[in-house]
C-alpha positions in Angstrom: 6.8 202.1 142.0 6.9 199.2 145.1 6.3 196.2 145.2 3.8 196.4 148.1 1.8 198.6 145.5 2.6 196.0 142.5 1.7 193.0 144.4 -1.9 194.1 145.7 -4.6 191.4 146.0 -7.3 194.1 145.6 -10.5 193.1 143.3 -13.1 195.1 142.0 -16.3 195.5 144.1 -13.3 195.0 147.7 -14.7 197.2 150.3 -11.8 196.1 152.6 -8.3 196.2 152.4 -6.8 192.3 151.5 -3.7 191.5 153.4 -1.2 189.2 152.2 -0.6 187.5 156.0 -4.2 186.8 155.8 -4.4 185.0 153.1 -5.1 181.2 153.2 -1.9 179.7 152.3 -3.8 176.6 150.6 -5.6 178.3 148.1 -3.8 181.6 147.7 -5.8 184.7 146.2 -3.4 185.2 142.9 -3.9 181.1 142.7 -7.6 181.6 142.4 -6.7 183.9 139.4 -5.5 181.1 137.7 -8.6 179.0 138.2 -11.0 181.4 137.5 -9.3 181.8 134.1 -9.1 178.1 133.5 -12.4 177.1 133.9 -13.9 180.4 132.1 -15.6 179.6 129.1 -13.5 182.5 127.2 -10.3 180.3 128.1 -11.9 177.2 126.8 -12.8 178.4 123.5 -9.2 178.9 122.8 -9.3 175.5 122.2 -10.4 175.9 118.6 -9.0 179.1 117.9 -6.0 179.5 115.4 -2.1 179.6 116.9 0.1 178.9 113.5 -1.7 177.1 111.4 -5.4 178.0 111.2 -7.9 175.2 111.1 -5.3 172.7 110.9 -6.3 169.2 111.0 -3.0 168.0 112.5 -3.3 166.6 115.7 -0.3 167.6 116.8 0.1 171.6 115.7 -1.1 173.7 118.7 -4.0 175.6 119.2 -4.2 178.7 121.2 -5.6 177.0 124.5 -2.0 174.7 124.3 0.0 177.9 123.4 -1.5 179.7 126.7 -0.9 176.6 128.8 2.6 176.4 128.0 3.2 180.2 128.1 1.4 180.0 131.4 4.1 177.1 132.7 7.4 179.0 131.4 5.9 182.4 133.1 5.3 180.6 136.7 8.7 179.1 136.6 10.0 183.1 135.5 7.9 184.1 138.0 9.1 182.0 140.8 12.8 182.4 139.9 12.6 186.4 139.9 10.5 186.2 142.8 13.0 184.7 144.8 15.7 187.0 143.7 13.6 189.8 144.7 12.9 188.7 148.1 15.9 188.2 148.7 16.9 191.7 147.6 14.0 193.4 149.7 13.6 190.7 152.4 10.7 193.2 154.2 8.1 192.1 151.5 8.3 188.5 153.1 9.1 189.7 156.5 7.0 192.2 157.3 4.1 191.3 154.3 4.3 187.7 153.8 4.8 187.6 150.1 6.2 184.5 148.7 8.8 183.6 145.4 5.2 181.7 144.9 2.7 184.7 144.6 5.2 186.2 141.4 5.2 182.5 139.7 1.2 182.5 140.3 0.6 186.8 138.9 2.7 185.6 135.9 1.2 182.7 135.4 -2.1 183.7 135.5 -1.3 186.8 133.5 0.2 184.3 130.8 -2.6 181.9 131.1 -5.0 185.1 129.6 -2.2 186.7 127.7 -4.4 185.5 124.7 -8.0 185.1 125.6 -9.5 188.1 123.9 -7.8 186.9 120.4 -10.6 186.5 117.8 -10.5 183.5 115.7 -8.6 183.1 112.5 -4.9 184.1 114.7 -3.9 187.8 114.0 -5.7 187.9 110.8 -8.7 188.2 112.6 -7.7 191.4 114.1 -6.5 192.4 111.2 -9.9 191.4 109.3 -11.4 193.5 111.7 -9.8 196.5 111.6 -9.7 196.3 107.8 -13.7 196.2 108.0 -13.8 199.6 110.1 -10.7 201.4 107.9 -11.7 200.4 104.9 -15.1 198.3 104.4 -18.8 199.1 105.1 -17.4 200.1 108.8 -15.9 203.2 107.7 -19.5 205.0 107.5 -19.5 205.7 111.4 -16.3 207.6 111.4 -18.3 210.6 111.4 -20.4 209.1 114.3 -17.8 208.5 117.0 -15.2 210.1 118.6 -11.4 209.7 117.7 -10.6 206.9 120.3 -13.6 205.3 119.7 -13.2 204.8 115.9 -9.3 204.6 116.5 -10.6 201.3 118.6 -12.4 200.2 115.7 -9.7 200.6 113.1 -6.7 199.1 115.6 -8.7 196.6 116.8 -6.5 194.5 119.5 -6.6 191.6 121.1 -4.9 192.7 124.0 -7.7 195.2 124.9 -10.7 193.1 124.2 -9.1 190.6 126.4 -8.8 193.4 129.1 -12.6 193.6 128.3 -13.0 190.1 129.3 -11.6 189.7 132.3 -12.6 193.3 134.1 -16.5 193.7 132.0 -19.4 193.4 134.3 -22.8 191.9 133.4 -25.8 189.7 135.3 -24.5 187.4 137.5 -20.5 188.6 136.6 -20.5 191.7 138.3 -16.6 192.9 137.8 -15.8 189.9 135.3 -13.6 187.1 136.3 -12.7 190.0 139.3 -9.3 189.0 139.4 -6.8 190.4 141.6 -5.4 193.8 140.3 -1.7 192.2 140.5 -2.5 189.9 137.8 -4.9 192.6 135.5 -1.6 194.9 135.9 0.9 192.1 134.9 -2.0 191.2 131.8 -1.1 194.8 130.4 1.6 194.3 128.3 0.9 198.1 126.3 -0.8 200.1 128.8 -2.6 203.2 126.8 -5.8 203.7 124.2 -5.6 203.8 120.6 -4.9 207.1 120.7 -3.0 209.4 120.8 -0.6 207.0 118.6 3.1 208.7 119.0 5.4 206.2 117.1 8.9 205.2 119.8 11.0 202.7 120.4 9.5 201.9 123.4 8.1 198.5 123.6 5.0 199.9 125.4 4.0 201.6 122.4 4.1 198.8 120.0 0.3 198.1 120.7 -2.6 199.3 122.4 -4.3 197.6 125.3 -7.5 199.4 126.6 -10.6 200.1 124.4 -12.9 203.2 125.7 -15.6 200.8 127.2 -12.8 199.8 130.1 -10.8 203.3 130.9 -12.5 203.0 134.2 -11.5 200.0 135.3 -8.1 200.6 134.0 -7.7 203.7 135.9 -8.4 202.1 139.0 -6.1 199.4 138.5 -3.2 201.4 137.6 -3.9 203.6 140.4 -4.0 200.9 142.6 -0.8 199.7 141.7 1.1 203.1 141.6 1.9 202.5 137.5 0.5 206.5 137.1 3.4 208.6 137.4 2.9 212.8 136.3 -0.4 211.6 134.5 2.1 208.8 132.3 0.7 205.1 132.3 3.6 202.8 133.3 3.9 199.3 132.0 3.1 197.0 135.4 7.3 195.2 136.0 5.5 191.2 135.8 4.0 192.5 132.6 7.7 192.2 131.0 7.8 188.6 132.2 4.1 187.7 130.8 5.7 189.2 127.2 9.2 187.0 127.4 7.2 183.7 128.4 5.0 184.6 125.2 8.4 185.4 123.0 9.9 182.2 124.4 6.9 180.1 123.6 6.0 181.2 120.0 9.9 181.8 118.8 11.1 178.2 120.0 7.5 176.1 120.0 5.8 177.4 116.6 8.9 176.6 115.4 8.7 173.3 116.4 5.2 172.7 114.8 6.8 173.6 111.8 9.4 171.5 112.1 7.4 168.4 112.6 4.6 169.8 110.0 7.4 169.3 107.3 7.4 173.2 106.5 10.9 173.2 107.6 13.6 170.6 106.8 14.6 169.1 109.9 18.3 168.9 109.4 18.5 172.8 108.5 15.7 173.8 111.7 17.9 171.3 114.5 21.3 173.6 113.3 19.4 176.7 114.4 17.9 174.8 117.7 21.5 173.8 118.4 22.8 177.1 118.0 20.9 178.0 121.3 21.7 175.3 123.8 25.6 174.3 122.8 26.6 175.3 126.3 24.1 172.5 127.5 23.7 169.8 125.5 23.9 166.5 125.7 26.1 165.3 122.7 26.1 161.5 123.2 21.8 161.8 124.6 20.7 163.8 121.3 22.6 161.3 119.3 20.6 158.0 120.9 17.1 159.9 120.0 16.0 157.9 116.8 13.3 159.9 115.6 12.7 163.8 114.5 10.0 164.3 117.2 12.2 163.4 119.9 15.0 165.3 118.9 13.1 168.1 118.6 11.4 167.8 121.6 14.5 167.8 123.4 16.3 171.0 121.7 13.1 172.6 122.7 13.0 171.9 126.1 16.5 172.8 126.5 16.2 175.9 124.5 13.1 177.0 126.8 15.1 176.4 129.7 18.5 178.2 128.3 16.4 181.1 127.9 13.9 181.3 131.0 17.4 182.0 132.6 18.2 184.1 130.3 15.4 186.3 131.2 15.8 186.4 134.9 19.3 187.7 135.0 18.3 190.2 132.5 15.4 191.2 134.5 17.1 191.8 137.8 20.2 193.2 136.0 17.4 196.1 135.0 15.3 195.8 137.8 15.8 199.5 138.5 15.2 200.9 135.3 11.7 198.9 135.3 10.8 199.6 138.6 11.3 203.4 137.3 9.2 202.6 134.2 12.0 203.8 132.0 13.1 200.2 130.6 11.8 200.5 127.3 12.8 197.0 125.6 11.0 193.3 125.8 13.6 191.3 127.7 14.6 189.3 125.5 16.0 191.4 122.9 18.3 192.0 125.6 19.3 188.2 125.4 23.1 187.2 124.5 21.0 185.1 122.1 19.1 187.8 120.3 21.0 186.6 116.8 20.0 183.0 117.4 16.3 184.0 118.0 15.9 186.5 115.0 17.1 183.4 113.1 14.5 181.4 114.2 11.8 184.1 113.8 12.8 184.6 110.2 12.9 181.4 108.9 9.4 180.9 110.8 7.9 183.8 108.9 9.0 182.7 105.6 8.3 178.7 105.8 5.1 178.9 108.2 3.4 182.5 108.9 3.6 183.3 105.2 2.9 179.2 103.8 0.5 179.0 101.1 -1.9 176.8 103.7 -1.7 179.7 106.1 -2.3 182.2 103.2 -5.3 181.1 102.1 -7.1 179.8 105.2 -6.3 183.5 106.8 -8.2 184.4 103.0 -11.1 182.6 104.3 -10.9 183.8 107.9 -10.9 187.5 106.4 -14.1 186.7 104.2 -16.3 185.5 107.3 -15.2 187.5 109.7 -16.6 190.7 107.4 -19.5 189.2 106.5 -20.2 188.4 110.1 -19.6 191.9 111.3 -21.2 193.3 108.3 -25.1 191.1 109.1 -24.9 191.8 113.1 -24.0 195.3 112.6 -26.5 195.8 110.6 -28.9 194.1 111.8 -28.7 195.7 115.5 -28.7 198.9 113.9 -32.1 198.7 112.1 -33.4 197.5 115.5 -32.2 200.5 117.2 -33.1 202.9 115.0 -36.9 201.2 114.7 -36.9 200.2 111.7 -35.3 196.5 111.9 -37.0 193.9 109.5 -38.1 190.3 110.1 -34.8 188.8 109.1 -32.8 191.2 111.2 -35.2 190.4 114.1 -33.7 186.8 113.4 -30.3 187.5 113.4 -30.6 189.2 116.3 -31.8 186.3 118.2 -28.8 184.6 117.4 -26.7 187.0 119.8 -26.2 185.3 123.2 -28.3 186.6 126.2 -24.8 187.5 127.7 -23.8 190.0 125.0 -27.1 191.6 125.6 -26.7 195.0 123.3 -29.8 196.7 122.9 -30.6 199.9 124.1 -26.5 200.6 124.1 -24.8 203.5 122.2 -23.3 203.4 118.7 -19.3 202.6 120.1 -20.6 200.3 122.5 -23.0 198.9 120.0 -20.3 198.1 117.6 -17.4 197.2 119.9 -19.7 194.5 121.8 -20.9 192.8 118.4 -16.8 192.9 117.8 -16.3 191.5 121.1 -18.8 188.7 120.2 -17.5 187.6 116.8 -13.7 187.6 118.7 -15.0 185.3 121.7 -16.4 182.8 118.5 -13.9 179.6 117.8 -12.9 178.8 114.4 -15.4 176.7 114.0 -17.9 178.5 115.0 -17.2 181.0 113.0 -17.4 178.8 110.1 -20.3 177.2 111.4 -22.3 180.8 111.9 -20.8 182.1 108.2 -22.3 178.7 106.5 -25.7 178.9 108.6 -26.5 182.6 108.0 -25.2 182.5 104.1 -27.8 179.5 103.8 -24.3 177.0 102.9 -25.2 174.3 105.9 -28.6 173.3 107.5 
């Protein structure tokens, strides 16, 4: 791998090469990433969609669009500090090319800005709901219907590959999606490979999958633009290991925090295992003036954040090698001096938040919609493609969106796009569509 390769403003439908000298300095090309993510109306629905707490009706507990902003904020500042350190270690990049410590903060924020746009509603449950439906529910029935991948999509159904779908999938008027520049798509990859074949390792790579069938193509082309296919072996894109720590640093430190505050975790037991990260830079006689638990908090978070954003870099460049050679095979941060202090963290946060009863049983709820949902589009665009669809599918139908337009498609692509639609719905929505279609709201 280069960096010349890594770093490449291409975007899909370029006929000409894009040069990094000729780029306009005031509104760089991996900067318009970032907008074109922002003001997509995939990003914005975030707003209502689950982070900790689904449908919450705390104020303060953040959503997914709040989680992606700040994960987008600790990866520029990652970005930018590796970025420099990597000029400075191959000073013909900005010599010779013109990159800036800049363009890495802006790939790795933008990455992190999408990191969870193709997330359906209900948090992970709602993959999981999915996947359920297509293992085990009325979904299983086309396992004799599709291929191996295909179905394996079906079964594993990730978030991380539908969001790949949202930002590369072409339709009227979006020819190439969001067409951002293949820098960023690479850095978005955090498991580059299909659902198959699954070979269980220790490499992080493998935890997940990140590419459904309906986007190989695109995927190919990125990768191979980048240089991240070596002997016929997909390698994870080096920014795509930053993308991952800002998103560790962010849920492990600011979920935690929501807890905290929501009362699911006794402050005076949660602040010890804050403090635990950030003795080397606290300020003793500061933390004691705060006089209420928001503040304190706040501050042990922001210190915590910034104890471990340089963490990260020095890990990073310590392995820059082994990355660039695709054969660093751990997320950064479980390379940190304060891997004890975050397992900590992450334990106590499973036990008092991810597995709370209020979380339990709204996830319940998400799992009961989300099936039926599948279950009456599925259906329903089924009967109409096999000729035989009745009046009431013919009015479900019309509830589909002119932009997930999926008649006349094959069965995978039939059944990963009605997926694809019920993931791109807010909580809300969701709700909303469940109570409207079950004849519970008029």
């Amino acid at each position: 791998m280069s960096w010349e390769q890594l770093l490449s403003l291409k975007r899909q439908g370029d006929q000409t090469k894009r040069i990094r000298k000729e780029e306009d300095e005031t509104r760089l090309g991996f900067e318009v990433d970032y907008d074109r993510i922002i003001f997509s109306s995939e990003f914005r629905s975030l707003q209502d969609k689950t982070q900790v707490i689904p449908l919450s009706d705390n104020d303060f507990v953040h959503t997914r669009l709040t989680h992606s902003l700040e994960v987008s904020v600790v990866g520029r500042s990652l970005g930018r500090k590796v970025g420099t350190k990597i000029l400075s270690k191959y000073p013909h990049l900005k010599a010779i090319h013109g990159y800036q410590a800049n363009d890495f903060g802006a790939i790795v924020a933008s990455a992190s800005l999408a990191h969870d746009i193709g997330n359906p509603p209900f948090g992970h449950s709602g993959e999981k709901s999915i996947g359920q439906y297509f293992r085990k529910g009325n979904g299983s029935k086309f396992l004799e219907d599709l291929t191996k991948k295909e179905y394996q999509d079906l079964c594993d159904y990730e978030g991380n590959a539908n969001g790949f779908k949202i930002l590369t999938q072409s339709r009227i008027g979006r020819e190439g999606g969001l067409r951002l520049s293949y820098a960023t798509l690479g850095a978005f990859i955090k498991y580059p490979k299909e659902s198959l074949p699954i070979r269980p390792t220790n490499n992080v790579c493998d935890k997940k999958f990140g590419i459904f069938q309906s986007e190989l193509q695109i995927f190919n082309d990125v990768f191979n633009e980048l240089g991240l296919i070596i002997n016929k072996k997909t390698i994870r894109h080096p920014l795509a290991y930053l993308v991952e720590a800002a998103d560790d640093i962010c849920y492990t430190i600011i979920d935690f925090e929501d807890g905290i505050n929501l009362g699911l975790i006794e402050e005076e037991f949660a602040l010890e295992y804050l403090i635990n990260l950030v003795r080397d830079s606290i300020n003793t006689s500061k933390y004691n003036s705060l006089t209420n638990k928001q503040d304190r908090v706040s501050y042990l978070r922001a210190l915590a954040i910034n104890t471990l954003i340089n963490e990260v870099v020095e890990i990073f460049i310590a392995n820059e090698e082994a990355i660039l050679q695709g054969v660093f095979t751990s997320a950064l941060l479980d390379k940190s001096k304060f891997s004890a202090q975050i397992n900590d963290i992450i334990k106590l946060s499973v036990t008092n938040i991810y597995q709370s009863r209020d979380v339990v049983e709204k996830e319940i709820a998400g799992y009961n919609i989300i099936n039926k949902l599948l279950d009456i589009f599925i259906i329903s665009l089924n009967n109409s493609e096999n000729g035989n669809a009745s009046s009431y599918d013919k009015l479900i139908l019309k509830l589909l969106p002119q932009k997930f337009n999926l008649r006349g498609a094959n069965l995978y692509n039939r059944l990963i796009g009605v997926c694809h639609y019920i993931s791109s719905m807010s909580d809300t929505q969701a709700v909303m569509t469940y109570k409207k279609i079950s004849g519970n709201h008029f």
